[in-house]
N, CA, C and O atoms as CSV, one atom per row, in Angstrom:
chain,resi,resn,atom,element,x,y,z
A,1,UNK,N,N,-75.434,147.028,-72.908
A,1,UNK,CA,C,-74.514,146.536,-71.916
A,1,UNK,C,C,-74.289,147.633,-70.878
A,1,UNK,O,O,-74.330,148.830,-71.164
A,2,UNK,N,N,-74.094,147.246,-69.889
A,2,UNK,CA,C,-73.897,148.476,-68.587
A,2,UNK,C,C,-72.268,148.753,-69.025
A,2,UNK,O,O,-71.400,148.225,-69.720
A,3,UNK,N,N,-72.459,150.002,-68.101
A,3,UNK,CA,C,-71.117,150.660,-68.781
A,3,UNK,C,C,-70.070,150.282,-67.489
A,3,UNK,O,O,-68.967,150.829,-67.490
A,4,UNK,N,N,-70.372,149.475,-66.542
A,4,UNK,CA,C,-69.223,149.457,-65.430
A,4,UNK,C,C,-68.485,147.845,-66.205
A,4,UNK,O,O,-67.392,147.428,-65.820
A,5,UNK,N,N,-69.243,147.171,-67.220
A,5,UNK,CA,C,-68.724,145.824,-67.723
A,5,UNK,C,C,-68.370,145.891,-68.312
A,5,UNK,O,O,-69.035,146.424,-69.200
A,6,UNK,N,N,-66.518,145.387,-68.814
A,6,UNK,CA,C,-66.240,145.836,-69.964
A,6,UNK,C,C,-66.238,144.911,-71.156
A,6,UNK,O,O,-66.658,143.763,-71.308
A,7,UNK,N,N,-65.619,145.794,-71.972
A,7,UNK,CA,C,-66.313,145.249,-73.482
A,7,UNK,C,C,-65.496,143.854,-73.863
A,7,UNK,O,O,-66.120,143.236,-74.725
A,8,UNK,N,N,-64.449,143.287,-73.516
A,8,UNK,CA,C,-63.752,142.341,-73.152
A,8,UNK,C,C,-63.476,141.743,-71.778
A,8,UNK,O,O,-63.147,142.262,-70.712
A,9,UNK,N,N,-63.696,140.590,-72.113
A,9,UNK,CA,C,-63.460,139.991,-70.285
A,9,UNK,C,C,-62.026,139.992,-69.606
A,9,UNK,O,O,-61.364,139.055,-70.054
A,10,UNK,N,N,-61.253,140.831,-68.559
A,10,UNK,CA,C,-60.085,140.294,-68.486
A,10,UNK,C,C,-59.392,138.844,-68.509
A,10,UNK,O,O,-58.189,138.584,-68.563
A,11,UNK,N,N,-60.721,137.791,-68.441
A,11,UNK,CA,C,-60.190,136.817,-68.439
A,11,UNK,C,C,-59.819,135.643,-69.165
A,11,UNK,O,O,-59.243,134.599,-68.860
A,12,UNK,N,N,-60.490,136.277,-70.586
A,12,UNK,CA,C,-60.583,136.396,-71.939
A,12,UNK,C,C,-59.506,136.685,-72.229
A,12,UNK,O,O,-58.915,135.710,-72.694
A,13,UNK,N,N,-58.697,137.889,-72.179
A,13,UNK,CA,C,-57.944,138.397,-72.589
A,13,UNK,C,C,-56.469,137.544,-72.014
A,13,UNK,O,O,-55.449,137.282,-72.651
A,14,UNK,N,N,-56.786,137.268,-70.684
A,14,UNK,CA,C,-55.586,136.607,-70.460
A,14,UNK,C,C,-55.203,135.319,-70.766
A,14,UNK,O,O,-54.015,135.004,-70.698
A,15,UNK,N,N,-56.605,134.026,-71.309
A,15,UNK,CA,C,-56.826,132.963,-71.847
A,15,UNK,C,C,-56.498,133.361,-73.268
A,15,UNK,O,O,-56.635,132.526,-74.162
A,16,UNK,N,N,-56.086,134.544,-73.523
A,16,UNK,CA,C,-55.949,134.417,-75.021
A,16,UNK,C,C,-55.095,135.664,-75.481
A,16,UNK,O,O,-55.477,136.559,-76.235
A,17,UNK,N,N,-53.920,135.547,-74.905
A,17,UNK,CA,C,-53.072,136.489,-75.371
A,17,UNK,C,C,-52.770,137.011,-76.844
A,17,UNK,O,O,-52.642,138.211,-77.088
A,18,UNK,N,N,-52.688,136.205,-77.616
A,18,UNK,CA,C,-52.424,136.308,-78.878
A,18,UNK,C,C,-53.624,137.018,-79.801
A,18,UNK,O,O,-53.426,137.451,-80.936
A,19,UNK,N,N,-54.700,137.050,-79.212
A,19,UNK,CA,C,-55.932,136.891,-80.373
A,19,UNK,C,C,-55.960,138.965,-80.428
A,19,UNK,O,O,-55.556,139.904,-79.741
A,20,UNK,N,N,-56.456,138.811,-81.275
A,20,UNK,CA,C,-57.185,139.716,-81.543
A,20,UNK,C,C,-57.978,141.282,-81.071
A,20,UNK,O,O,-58.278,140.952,-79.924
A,21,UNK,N,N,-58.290,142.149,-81.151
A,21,UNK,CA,C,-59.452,142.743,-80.524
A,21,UNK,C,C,-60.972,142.197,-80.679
A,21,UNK,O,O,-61.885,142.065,-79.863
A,22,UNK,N,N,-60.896,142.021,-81.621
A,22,UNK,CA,C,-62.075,141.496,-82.743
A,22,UNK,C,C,-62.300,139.760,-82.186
A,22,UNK,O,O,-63.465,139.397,-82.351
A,23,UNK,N,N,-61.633,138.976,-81.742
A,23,UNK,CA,C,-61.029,137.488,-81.317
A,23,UNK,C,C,-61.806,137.693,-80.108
A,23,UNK,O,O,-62.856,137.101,-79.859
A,24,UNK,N,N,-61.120,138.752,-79.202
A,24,UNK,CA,C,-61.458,138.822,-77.799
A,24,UNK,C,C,-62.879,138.920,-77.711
A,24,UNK,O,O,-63.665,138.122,-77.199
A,25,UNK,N,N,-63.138,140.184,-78.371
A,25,UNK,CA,C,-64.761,140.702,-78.454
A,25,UNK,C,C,-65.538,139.004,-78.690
A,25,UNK,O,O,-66.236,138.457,-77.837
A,26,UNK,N,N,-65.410,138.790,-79.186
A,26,UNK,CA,C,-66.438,137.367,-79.884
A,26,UNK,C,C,-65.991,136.101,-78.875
A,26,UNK,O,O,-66.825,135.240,-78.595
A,27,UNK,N,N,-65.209,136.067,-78.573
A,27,UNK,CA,C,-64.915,135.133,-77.571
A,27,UNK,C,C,-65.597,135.586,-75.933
A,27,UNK,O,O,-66.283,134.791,-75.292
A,28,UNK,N,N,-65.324,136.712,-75.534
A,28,UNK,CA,C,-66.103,137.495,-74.676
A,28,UNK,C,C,-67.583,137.364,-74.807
A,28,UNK,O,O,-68.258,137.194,-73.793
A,29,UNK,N,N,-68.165,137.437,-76.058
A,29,UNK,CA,C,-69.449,137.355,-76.205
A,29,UNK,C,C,-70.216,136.009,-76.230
A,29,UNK,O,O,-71.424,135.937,-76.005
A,30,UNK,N,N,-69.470,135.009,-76.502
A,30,UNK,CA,C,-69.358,133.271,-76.612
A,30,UNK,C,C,-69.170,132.999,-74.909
A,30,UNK,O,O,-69.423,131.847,-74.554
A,31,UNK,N,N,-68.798,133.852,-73.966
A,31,UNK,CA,C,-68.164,133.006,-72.765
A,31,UNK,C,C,-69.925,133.372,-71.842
A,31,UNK,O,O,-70.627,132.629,-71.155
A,32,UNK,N,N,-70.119,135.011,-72.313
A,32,UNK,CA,C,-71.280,135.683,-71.733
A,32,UNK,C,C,-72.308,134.527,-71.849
A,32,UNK,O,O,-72.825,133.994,-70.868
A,33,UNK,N,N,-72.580,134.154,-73.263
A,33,UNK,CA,C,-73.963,133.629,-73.760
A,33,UNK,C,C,-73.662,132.086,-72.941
A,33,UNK,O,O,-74.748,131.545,-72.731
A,34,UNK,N,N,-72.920,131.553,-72.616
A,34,UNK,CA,C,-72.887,130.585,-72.383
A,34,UNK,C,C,-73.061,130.521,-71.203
A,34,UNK,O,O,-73.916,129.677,-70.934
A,35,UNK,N,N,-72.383,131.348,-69.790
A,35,UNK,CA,C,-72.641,131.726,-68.745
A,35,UNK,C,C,-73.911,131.988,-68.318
A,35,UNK,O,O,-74.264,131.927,-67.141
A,36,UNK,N,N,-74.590,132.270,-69.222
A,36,UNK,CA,C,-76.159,133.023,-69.188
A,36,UNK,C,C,-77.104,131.579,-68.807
A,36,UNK,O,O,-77.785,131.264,-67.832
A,37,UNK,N,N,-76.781,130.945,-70.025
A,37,UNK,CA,C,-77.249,129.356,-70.563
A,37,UNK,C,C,-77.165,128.563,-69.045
A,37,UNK,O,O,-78.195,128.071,-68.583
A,38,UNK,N,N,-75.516,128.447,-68.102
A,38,UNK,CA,C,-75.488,127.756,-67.115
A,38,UNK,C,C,-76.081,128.605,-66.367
A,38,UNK,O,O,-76.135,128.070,-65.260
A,39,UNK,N,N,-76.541,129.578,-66.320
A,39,UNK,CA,C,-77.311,130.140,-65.006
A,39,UNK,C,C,-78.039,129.608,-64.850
A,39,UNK,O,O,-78.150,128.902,-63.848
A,40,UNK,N,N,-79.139,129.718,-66.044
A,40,UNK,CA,C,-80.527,129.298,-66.517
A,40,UNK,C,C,-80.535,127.959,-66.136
A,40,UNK,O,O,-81.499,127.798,-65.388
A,41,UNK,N,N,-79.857,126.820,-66.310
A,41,UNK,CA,C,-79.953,126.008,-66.068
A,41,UNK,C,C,-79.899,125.693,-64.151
A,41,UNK,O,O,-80.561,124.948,-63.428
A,42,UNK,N,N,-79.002,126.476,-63.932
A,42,UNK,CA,C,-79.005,126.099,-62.214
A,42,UNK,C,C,-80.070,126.453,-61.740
A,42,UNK,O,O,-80.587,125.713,-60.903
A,43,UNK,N,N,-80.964,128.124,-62.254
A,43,UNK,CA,C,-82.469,128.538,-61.524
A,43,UNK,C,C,-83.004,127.073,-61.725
A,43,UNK,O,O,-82.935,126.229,-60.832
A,44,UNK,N,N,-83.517,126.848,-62.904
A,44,UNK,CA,C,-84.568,125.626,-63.236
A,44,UNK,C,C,-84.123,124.553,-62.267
A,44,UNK,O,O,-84.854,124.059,-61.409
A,45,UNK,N,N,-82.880,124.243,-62.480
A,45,UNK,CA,C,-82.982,123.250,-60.934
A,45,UNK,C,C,-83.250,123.458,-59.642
A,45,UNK,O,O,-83.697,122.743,-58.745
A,46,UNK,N,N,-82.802,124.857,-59.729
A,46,UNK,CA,C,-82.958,124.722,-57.966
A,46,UNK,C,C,-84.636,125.310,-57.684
A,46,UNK,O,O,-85.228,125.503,-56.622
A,47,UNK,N,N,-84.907,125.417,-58.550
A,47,UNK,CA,C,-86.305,126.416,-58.262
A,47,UNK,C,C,-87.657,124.488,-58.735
A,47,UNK,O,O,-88.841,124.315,-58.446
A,48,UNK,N,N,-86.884,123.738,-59.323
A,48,UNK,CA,C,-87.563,122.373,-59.400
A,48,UNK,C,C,-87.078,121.491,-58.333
A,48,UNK,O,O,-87.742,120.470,-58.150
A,49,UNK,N,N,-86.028,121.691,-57.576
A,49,UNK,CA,C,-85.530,121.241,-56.400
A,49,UNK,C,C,-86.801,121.681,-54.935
A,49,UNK,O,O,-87.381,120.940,-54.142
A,50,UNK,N,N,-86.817,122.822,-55.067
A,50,UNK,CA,C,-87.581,123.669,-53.842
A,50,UNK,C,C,-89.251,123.035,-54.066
A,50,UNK,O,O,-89.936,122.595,-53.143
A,51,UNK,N,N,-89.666,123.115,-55.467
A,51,UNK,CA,C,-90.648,122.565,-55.879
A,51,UNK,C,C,-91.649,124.324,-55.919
A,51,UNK,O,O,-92.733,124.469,-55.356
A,52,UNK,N,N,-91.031,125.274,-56.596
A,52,UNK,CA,C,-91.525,126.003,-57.147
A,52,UNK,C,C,-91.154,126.440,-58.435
A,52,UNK,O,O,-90.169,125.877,-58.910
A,53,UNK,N,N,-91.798,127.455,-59.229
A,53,UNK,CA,C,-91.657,127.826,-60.662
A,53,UNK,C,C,-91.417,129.165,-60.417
A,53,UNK,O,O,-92.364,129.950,-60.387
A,54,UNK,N,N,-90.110,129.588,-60.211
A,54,UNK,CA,C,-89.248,130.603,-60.306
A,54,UNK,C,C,-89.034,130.878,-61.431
A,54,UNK,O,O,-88.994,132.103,-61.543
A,55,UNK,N,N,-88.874,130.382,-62.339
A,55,UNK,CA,C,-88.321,130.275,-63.417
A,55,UNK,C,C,-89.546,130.546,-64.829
A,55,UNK,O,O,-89.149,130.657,-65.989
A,56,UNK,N,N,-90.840,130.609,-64.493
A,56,UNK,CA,C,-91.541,130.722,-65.339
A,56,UNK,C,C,-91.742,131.988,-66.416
A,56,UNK,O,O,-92.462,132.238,-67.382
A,57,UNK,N,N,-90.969,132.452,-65.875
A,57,UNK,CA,C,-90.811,133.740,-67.044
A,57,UNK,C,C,-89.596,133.633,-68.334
A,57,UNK,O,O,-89.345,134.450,-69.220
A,58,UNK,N,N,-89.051,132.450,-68.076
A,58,UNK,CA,C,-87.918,132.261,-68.379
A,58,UNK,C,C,-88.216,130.872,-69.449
A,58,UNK,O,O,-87.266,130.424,-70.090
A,59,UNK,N,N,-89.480,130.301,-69.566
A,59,UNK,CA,C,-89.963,129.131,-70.461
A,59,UNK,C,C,-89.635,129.410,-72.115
A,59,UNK,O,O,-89.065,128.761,-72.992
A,60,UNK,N,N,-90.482,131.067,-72.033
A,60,UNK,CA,C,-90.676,130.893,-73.257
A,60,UNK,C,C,-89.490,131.391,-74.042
A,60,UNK,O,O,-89.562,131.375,-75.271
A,61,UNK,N,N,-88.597,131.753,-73.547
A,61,UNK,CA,C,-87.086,132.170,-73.966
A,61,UNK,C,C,-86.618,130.849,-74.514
A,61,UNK,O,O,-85.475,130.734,-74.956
């Protein structure tokens, strides 16, 4: 992980006052992977929108 990102999301933390360090961390890491997932999904469209394969490095993942 780069070191300017931190290890909890502030926005995590503020969606979830109560939880944890350990809560945050894993919830932080659940918001990342999922964020990742909708990226992936917007390249593939827009790069099948344009009608190129931008995205071809990204198949076999």
């Amino acid at each position: 992980m780069r070191k300017d990102i931190p290890k909890i999301s502030p926005l995590v933390r503020e969606l979830m006052p109560g939880a944890t360090e350990e809560e945050l961390q894993e919830a932080t890491e659940n918001l990342r992977a999922y964020l990742a997932v909708a990226y992936r999904i917007f390249r593939r469209l827009e790069a099948e929108k344009s009608g190129t394969n931008e995205d071809s490095d990204l198949d076999g993942v």
